[in-house]
N, C-alpha and C positions, 0 to 999 in steps of 0.2 A: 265399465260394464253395466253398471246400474243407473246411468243416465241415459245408456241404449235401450234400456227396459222400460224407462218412462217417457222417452219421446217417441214410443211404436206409438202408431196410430192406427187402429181397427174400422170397420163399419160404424159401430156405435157413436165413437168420437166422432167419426166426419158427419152422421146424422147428426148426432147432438150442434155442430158446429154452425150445421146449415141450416138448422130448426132456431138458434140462437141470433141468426144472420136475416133472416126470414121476419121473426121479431122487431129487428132491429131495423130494418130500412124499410119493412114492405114488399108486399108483391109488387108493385109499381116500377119502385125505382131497384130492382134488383137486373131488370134487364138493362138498366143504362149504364149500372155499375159493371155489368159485365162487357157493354161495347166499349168502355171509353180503356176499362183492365186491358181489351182486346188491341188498342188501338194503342196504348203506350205499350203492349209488347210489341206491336209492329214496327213501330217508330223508333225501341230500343235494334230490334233485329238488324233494319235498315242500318241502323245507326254501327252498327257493328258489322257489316259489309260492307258501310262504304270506307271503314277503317281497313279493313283488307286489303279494298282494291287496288290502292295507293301501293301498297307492299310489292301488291301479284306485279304491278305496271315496273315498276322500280327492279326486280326482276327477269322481267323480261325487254329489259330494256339494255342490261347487262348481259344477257346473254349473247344479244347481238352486237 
């Protein structure tokens, strides 16, 4: 119970975090941290569908 009370995170914390974040790489390169963040979630996404597909096929390959 008292380690769910210390990993809440409010307003404050996420400002302090991105004031800290801000510091830290610059306005600059803050936008290319966030396209490339964007882009390995994409790449995991894909990457996790095209594990799927193989199932769904294998599936419906059985059915018939």
């Amino acid at each position: 119970m008292q380690l769910l009370i210390l990993l809440t995170i409010g307003w404050p914390e996420i400002l302090l975090i991105a004031l800290i974040v801000l510091l830290l790489f610059g306005a600059k390169k803050i936008p290319e941290l966030m396209k490339s963040l964007g882009k390995g979630a994409k790449s995991f996404k894909d990457g996790m569908n095209g594990v799927e597909e193989p199932e769904i096929k294998e599936d419906k390959e059985k059915k018939e």
